[in-house]
N, CA, C, O and CB atoms as a CASP TS submission, in Angstrom:
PFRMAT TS
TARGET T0000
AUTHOR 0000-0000-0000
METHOD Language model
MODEL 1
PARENT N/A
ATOM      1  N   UNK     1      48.166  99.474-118.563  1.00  0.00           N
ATOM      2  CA  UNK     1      48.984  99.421-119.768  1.00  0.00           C
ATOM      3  C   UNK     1      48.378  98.406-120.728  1.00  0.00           C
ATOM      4  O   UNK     1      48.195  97.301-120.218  1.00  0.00           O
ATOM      5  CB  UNK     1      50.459  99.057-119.432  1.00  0.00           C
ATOM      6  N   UNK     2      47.995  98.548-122.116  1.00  0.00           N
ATOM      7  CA  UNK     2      47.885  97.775-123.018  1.00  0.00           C
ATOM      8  C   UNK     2      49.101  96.597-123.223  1.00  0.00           C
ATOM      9  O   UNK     2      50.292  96.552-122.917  1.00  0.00           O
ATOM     10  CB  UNK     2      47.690  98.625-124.042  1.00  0.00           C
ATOM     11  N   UNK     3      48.246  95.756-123.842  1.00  0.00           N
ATOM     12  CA  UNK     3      49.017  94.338-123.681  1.00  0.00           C
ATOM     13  C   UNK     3      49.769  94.606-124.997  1.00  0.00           C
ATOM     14  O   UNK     3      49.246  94.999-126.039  1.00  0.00           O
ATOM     15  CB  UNK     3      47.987  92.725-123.620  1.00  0.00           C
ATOM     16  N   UNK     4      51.430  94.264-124.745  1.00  0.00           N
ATOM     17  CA  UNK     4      52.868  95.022-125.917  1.00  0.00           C
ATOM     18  C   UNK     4      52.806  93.283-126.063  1.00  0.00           C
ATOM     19  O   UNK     4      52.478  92.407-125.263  1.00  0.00           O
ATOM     20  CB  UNK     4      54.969  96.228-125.074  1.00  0.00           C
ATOM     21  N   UNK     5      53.329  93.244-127.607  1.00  0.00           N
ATOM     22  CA  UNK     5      54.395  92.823-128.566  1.00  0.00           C
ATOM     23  C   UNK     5      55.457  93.020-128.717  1.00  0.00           C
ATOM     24  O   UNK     5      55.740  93.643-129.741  1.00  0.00           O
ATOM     25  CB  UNK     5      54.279  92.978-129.413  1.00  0.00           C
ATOM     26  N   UNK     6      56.300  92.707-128.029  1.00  0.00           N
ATOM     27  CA  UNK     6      57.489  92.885-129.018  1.00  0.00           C
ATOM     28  C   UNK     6      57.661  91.643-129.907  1.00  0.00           C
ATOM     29  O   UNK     6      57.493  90.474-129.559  1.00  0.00           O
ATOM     30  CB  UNK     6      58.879  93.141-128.221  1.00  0.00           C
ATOM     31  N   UNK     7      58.100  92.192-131.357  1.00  0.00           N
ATOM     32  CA  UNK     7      58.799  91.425-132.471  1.00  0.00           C
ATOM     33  C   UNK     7      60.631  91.893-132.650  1.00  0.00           C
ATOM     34  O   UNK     7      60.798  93.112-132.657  1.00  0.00           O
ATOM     35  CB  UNK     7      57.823  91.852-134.017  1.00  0.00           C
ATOM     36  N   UNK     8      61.881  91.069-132.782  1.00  0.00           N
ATOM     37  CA  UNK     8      63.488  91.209-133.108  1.00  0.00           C
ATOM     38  C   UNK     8      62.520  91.258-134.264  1.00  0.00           C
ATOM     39  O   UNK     8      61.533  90.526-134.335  1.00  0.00           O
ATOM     40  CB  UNK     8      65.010  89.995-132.793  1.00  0.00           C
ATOM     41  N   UNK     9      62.892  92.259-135.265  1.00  0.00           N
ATOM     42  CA  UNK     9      62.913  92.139-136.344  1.00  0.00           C
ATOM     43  C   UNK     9      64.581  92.022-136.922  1.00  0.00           C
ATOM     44  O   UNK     9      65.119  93.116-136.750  1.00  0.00           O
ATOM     45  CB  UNK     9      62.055  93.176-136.761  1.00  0.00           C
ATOM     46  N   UNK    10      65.408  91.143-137.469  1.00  0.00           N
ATOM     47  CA  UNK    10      66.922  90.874-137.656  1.00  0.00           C
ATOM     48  C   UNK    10      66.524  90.073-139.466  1.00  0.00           C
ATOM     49  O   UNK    10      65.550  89.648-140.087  1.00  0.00           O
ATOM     50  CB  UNK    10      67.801  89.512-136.013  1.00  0.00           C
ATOM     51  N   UNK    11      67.590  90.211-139.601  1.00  0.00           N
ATOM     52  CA  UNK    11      68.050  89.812-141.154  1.00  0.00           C
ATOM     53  C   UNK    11      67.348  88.305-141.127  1.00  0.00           C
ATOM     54  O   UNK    11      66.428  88.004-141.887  1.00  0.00           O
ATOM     55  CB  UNK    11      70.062  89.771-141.483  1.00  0.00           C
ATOM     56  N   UNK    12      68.047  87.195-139.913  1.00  0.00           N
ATOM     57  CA  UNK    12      67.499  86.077-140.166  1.00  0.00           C
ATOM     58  C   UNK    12      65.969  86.206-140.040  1.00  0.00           C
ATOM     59  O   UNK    12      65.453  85.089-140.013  1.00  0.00           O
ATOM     60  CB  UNK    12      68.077  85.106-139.341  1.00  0.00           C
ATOM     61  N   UNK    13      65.282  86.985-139.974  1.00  0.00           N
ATOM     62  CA  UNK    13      63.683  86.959-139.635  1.00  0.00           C
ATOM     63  C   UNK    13      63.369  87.591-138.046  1.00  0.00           C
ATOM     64  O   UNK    13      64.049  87.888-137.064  1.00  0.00           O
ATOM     65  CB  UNK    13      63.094  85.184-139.707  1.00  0.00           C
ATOM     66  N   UNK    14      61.835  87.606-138.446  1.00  0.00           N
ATOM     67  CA  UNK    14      61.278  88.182-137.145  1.00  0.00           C
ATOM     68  C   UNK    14      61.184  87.022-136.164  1.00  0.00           C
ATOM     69  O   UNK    14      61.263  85.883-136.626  1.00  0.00           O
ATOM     70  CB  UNK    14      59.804  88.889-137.344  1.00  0.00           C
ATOM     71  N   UNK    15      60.987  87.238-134.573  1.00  0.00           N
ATOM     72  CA  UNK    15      61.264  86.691-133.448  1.00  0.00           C
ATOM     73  C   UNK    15      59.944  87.540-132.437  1.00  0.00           C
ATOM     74  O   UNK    15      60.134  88.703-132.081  1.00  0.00           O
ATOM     75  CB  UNK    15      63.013  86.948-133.072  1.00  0.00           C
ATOM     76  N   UNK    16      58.902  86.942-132.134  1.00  0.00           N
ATOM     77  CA  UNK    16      58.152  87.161-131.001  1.00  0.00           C
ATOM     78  C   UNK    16      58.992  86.690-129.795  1.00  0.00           C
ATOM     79  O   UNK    16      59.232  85.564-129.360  1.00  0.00           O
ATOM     80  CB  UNK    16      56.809  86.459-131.109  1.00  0.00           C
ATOM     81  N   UNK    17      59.364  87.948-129.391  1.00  0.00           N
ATOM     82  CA  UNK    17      60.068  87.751-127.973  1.00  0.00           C
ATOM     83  C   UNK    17      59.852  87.376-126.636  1.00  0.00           C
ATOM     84  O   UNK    17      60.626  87.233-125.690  1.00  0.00           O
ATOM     85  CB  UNK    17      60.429  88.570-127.710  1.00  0.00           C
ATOM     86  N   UNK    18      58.079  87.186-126.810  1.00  0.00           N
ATOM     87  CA  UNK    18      57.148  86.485-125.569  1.00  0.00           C
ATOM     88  C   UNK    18      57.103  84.878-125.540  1.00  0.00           C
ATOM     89  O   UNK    18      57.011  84.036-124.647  1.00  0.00           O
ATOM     90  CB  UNK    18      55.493  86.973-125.733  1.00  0.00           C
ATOM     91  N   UNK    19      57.237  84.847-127.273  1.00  0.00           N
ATOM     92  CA  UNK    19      57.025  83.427-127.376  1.00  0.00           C
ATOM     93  C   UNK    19      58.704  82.562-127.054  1.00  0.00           C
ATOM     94  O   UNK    19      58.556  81.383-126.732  1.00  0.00           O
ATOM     95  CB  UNK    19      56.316  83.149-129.105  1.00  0.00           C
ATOM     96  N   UNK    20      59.975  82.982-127.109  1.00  0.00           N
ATOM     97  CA  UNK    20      60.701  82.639-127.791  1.00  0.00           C
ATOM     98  C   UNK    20      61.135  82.393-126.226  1.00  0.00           C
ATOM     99  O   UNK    20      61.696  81.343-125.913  1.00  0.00           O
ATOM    100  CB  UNK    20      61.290  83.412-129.008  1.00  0.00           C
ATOM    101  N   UNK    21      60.824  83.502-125.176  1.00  0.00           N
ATOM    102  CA  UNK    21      61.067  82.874-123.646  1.00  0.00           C
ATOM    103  C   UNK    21      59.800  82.129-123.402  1.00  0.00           C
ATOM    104  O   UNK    21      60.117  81.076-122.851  1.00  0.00           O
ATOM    105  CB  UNK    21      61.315  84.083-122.339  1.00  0.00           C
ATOM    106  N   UNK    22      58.760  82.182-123.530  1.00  0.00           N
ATOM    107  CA  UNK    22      58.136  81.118-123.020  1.00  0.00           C
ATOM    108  C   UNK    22      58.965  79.864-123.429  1.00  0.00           C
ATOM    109  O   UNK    22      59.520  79.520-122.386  1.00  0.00           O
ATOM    110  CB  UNK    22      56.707  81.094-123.478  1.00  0.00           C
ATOM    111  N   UNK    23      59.308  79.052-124.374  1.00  0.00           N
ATOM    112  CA  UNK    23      59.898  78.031-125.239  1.00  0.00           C
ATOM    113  C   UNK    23      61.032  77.957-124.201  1.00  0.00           C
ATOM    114  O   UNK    23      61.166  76.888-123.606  1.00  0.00           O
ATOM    115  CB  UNK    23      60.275  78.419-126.942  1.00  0.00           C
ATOM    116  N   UNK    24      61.765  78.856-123.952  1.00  0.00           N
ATOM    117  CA  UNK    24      62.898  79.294-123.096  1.00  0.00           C
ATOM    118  C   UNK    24      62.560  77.990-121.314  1.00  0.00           C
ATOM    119  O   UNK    24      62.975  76.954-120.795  1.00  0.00           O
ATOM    120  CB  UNK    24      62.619  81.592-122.799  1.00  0.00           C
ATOM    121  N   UNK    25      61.633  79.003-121.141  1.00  0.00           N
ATOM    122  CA  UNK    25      61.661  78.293-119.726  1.00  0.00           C
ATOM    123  C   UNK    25      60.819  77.145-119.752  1.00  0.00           C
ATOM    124  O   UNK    25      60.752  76.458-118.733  1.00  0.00           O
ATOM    125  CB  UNK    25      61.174  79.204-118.541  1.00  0.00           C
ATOM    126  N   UNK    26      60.108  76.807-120.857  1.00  0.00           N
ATOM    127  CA  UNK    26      59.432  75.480-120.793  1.00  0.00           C
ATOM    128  C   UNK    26      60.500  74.473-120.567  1.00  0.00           C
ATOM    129  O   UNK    26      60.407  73.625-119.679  1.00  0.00           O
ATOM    130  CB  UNK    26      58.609  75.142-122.101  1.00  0.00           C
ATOM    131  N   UNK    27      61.713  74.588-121.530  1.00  0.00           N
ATOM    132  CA  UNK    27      62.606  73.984-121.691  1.00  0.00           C
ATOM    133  C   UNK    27      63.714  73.995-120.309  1.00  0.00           C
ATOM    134  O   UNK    27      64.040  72.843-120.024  1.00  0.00           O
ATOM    135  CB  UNK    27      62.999  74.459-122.926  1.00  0.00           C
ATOM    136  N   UNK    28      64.210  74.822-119.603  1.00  0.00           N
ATOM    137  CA  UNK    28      64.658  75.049-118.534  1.00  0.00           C
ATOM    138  C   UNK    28      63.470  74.467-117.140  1.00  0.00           C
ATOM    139  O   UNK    28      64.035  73.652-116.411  1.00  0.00           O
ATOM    140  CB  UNK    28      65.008  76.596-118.685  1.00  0.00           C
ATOM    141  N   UNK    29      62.546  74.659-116.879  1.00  0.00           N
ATOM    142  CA  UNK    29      61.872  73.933-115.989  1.00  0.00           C
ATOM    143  C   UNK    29      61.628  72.443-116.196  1.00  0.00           C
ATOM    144  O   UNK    29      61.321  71.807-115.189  1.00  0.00           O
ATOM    145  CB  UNK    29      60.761  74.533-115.854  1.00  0.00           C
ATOM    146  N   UNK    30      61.704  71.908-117.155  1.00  0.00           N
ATOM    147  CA  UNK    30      62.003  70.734-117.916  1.00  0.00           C
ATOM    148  C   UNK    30      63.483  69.750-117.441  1.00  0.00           C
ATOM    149  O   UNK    30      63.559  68.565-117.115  1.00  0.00           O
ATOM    150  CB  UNK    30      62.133  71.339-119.447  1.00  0.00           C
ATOM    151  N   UNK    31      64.541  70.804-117.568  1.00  0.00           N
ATOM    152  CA  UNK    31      65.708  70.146-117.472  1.00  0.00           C
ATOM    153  C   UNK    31      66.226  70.838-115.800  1.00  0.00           C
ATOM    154  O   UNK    31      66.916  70.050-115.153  1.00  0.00           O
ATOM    155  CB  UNK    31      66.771  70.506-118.990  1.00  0.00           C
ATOM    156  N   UNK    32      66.038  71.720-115.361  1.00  0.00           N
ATOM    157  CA  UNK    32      66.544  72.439-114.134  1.00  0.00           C
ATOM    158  C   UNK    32      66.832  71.138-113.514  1.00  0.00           C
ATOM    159  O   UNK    32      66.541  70.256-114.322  1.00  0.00           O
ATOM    160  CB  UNK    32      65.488  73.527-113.269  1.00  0.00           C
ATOM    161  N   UNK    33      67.330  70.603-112.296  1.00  0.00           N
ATOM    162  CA  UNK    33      67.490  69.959-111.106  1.00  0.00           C
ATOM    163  C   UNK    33      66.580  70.475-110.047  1.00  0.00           C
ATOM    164  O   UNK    33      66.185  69.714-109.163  1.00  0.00           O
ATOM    165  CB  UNK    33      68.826  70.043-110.710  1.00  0.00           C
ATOM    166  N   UNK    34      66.244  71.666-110.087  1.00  0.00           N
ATOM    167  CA  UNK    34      65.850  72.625-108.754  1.00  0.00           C
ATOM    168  C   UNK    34      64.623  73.155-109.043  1.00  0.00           C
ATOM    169  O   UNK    34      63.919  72.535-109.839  1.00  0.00           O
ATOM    170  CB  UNK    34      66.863  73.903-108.406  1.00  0.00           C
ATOM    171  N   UNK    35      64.207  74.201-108.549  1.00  0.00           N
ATOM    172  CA  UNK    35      62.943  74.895-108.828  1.00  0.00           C
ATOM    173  C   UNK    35      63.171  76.354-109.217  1.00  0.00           C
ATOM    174  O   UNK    35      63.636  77.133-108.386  1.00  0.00           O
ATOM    175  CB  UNK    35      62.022  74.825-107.609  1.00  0.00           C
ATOM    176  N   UNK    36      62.797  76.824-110.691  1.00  0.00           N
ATOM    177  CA  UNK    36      63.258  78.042-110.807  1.00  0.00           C
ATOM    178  C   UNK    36      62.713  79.186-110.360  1.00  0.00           C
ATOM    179  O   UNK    36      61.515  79.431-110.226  1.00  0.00           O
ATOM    180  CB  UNK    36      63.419  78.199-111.807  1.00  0.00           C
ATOM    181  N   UNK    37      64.171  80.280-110.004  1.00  0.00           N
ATOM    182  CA  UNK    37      63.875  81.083-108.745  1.00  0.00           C
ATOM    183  C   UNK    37      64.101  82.599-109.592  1.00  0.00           C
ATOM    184  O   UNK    37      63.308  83.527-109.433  1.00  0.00           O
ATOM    185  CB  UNK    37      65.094  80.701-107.205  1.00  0.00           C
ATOM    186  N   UNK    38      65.450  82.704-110.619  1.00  0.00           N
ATOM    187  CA  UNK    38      65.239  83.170-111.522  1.00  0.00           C
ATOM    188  C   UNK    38      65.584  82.970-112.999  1.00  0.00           C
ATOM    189  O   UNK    38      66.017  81.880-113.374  1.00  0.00           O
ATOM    190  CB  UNK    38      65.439  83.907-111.167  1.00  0.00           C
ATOM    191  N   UNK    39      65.387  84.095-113.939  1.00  0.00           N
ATOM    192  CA  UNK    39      65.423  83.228-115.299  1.00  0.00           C
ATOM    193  C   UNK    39      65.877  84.575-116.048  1.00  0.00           C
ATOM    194  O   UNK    39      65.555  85.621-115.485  1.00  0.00           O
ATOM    195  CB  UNK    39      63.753  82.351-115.924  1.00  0.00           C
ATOM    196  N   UNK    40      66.433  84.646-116.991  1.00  0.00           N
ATOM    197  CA  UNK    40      66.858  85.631-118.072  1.00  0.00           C
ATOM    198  C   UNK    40      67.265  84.771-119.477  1.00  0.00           C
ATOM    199  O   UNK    40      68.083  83.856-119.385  1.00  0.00           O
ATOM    200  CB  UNK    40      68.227  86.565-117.480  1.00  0.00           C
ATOM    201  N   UNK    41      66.777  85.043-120.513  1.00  0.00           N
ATOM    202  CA  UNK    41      67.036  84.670-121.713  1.00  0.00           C
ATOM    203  C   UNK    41      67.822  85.596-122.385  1.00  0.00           C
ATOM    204  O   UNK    41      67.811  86.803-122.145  1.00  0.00           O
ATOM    205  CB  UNK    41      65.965  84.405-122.343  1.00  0.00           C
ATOM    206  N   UNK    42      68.571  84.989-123.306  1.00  0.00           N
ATOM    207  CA  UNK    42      69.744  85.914-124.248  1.00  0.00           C
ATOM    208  C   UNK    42      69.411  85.299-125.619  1.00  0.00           C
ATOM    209  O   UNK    42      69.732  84.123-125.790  1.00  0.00           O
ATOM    210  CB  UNK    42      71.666  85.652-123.802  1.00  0.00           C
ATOM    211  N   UNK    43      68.816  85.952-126.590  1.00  0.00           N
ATOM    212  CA  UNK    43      68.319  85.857-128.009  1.00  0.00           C
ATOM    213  C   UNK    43      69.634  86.385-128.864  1.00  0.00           C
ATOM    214  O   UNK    43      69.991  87.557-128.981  1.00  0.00           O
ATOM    215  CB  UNK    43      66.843  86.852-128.273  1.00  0.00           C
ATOM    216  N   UNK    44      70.233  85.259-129.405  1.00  0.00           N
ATOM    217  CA  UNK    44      71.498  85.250-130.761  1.00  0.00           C
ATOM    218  C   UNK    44      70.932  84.933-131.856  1.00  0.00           C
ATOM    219  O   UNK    44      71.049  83.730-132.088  1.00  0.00           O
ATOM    220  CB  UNK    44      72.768  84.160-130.703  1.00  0.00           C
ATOM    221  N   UNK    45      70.106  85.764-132.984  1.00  0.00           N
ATOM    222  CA  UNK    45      69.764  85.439-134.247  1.00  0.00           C
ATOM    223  C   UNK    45      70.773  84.680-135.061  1.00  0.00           C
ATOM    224  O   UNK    45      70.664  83.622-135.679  1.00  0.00           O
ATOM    225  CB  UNK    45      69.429  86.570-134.866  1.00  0.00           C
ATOM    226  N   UNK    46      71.735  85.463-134.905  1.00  0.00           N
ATOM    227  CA  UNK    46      72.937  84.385-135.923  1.00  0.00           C
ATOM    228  C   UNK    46      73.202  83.372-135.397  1.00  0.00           C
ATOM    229  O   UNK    46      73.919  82.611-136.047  1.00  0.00           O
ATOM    230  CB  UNK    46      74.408  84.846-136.243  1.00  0.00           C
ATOM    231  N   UNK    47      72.830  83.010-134.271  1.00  0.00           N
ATOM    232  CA  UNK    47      72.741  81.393-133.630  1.00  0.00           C
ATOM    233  C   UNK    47      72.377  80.969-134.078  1.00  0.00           C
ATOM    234  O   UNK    47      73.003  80.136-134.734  1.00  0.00           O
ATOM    235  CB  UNK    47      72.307  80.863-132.703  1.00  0.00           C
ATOM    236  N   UNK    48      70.628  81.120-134.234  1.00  0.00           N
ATOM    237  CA  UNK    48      69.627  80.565-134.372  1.00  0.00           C
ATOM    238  C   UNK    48      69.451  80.064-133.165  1.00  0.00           C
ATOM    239  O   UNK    48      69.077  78.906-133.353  1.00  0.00           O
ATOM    240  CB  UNK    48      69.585  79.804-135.338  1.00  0.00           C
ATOM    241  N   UNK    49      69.494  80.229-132.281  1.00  0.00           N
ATOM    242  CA  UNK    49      69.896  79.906-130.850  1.00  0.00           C
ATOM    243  C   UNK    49      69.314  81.218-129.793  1.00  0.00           C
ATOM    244  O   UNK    49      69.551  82.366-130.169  1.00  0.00           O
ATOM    245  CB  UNK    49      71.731  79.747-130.807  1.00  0.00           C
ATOM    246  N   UNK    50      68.598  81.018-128.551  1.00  0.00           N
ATOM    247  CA  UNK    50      68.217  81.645-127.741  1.00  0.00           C
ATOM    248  C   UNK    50      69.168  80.567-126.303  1.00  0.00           C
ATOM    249  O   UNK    50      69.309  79.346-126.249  1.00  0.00           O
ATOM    250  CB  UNK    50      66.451  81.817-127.950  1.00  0.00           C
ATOM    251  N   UNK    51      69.648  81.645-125.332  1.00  0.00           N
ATOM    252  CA  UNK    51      70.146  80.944-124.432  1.00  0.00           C
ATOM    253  C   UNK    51      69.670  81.629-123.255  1.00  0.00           C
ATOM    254  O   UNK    51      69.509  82.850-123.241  1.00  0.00           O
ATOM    255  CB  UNK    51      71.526  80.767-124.561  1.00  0.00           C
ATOM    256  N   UNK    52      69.451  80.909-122.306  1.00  0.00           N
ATOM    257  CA  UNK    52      69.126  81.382-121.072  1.00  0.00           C
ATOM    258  C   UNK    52      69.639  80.463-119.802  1.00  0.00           C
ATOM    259  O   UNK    52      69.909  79.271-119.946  1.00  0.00           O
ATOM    260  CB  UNK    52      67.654  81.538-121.090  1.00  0.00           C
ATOM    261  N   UNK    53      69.725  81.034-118.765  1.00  0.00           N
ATOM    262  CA  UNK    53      70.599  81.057-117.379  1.00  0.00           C
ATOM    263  C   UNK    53      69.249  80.680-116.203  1.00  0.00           C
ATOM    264  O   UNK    53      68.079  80.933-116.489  1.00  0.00           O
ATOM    265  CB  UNK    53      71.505  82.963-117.053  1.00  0.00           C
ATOM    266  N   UNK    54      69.560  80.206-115.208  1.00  0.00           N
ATOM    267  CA  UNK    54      68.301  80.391-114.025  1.00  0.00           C
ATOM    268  C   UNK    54      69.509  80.125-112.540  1.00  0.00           C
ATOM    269  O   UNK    54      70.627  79.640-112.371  1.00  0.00           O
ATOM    270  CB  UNK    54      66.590  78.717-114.220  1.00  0.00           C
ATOM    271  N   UNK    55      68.449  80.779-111.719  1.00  0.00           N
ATOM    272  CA  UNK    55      69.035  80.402-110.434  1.00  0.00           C
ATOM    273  C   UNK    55      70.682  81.038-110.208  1.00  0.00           C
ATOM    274  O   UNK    55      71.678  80.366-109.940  1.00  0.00           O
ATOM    275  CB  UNK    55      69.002  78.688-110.405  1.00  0.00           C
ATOM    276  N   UNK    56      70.606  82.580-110.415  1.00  0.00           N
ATOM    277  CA  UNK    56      71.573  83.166-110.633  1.00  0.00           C
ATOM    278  C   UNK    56      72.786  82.316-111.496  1.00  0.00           C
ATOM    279  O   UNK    56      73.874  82.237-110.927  1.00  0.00           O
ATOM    280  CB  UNK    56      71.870  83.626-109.398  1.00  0.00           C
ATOM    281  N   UNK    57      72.650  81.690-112.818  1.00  0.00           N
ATOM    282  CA  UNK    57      74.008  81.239-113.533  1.00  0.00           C
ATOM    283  C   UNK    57      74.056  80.266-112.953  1.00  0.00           C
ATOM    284  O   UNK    57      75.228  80.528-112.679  1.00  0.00           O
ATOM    285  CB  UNK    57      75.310  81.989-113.495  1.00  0.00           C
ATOM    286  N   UNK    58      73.876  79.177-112.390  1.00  0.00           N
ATOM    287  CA  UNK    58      74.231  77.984-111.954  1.00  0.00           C
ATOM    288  C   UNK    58      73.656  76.834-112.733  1.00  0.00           C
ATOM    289  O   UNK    58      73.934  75.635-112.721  1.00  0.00           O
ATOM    290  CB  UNK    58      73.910  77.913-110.648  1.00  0.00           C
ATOM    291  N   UNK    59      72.532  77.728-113.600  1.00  0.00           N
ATOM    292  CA  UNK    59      71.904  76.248-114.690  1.00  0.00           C
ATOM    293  C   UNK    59      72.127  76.722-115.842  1.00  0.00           C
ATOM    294  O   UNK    59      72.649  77.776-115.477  1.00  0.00           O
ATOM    295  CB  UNK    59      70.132  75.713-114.704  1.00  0.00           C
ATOM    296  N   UNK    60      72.139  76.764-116.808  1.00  0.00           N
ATOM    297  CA  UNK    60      72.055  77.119-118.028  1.00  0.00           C
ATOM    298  C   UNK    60      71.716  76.512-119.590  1.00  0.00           C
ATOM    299  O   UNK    60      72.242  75.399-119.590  1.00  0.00           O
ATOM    300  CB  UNK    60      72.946  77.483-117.976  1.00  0.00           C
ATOM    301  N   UNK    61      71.318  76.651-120.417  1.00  0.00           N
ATOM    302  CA  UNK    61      70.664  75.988-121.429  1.00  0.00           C
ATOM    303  C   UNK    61      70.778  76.971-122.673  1.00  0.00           C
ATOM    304  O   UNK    61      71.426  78.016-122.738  1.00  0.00           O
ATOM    305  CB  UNK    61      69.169  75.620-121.000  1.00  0.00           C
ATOM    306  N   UNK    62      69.941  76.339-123.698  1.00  0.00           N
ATOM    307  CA  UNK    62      69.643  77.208-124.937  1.00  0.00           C
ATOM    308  C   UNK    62      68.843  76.126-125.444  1.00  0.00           C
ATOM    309  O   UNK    62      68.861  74.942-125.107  1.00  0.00           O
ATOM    310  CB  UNK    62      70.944  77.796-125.960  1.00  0.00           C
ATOM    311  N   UNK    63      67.732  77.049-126.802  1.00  0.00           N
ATOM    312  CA  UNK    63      66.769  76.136-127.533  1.00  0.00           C
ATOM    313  C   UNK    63      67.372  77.392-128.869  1.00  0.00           C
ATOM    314  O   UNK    63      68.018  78.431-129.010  1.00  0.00           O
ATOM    315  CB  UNK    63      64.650  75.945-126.843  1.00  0.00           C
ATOM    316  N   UNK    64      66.473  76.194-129.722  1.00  0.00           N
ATOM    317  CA  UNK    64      66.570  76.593-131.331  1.00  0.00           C
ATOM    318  C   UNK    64      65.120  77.694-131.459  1.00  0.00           C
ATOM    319  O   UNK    64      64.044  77.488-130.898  1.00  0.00           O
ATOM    320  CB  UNK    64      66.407  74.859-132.575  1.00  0.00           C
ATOM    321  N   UNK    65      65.405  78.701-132.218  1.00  0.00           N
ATOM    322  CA  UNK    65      64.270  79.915-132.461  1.00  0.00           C
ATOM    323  C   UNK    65      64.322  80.008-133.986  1.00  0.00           C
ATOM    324  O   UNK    65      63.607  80.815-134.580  1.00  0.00           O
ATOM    325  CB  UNK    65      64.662  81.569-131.677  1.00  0.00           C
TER
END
């Protein structure tokens, strides 16, 4: 498979969605207590806010996008 892009293209602007979890878990392996086992990010443009979870919901965070 060729190497994908995705771009959110949304009203507040475009969002590279590779970059916006990398930032994601830099920030979560950073603050975790533990060692992360898993990870899912949730992207809110009208946040301005990306939030993400690890270690089935037991950690949780968000960064600015």
């Amino acid at each position: 498979m060729a190497k994908t892009k995705v771009v959110l293209q949304v009203p507040q602007g475009d969002f590279d969605v590779e970059k916006v979890s990398e930032k994601a878990y830099k920030d979560c392996v950073k603050k975790c207590p533990s060692e992360v086992k898993d990870f899912n990010v949730y992207v809110k443009p009208e946040d301005g806010k990306a939030y993400y979870t690890a270690n089935k919901g037991k950690f949780t965070g968000d960064i600015d996008i």
